[in-house]
C-alpha positions in Angstrom: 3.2 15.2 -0.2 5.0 15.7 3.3 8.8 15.3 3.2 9.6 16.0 7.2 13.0 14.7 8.2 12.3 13.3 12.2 15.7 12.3 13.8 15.2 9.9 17.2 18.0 8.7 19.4 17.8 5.3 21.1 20.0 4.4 24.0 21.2 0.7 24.8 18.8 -1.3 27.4 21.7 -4.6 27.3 25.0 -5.1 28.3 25.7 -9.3 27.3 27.0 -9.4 31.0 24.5 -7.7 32.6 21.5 -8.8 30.8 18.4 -6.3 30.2 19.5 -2.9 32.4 15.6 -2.5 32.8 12.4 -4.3 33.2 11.9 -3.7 29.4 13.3 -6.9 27.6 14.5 -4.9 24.0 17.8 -4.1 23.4 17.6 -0.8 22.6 14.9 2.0 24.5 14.2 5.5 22.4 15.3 8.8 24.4 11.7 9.9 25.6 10.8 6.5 27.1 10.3 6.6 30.8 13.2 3.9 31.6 16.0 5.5 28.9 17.6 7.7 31.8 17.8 4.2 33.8 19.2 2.4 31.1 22.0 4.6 29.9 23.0 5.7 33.6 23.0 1.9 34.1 25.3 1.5 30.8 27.7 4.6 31.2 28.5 3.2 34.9 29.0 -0.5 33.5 31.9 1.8 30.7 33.1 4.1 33.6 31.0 6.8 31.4 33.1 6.6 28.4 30.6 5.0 25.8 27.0 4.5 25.6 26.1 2.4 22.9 23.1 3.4 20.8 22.1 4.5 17.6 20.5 7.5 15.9 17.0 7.0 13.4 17.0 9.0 10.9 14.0 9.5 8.5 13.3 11.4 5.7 10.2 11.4 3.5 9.3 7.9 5.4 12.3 6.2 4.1 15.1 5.0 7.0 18.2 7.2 6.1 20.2 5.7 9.3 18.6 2.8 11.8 19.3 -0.1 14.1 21.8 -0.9 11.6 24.2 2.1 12.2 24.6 1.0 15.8 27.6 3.1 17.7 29.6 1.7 20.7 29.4 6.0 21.3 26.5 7.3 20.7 28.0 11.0 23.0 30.3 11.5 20.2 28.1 10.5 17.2 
């Protein structure tokens, strides 16, 4: 049985008065995609870089500790 712990960070890819920050239409783009730098640069300009909304995944043993769910308006200081 394989109990790994994986922890991935997503970054926000929306701002309601902006739209979509990139050419990918979901709200929220994980760290290693290609367009995350574009996105939060995008987002942290939009919050003169005090906030970029995101969230952190956290799994252990294939069960969702934290998700989508646990959404932050800060995701720097979570």
């Amino acid at each position: 049985m394989n109990k790994g712990l994986e922890f991935k960070s997503y970054v926000s890819n929306y701002v309601p008065e902006l739209g979509y920050l990139t050419k990918e239409k979901i709200v929220f783009l994980p760290i290693d995609h290609p367009l995350a730098e574009l996105a939060a640069q995008k987002v942290l300009n939009y919050e003169e870089n005090e906030y970029l909304p995101g969230y952190i995944k956290v799994t252990y043993d294939q069960q969702n500790i934290l998700s989508d769910e646990n959404e932050t308006d800060d995701l720097l200081e979570t």
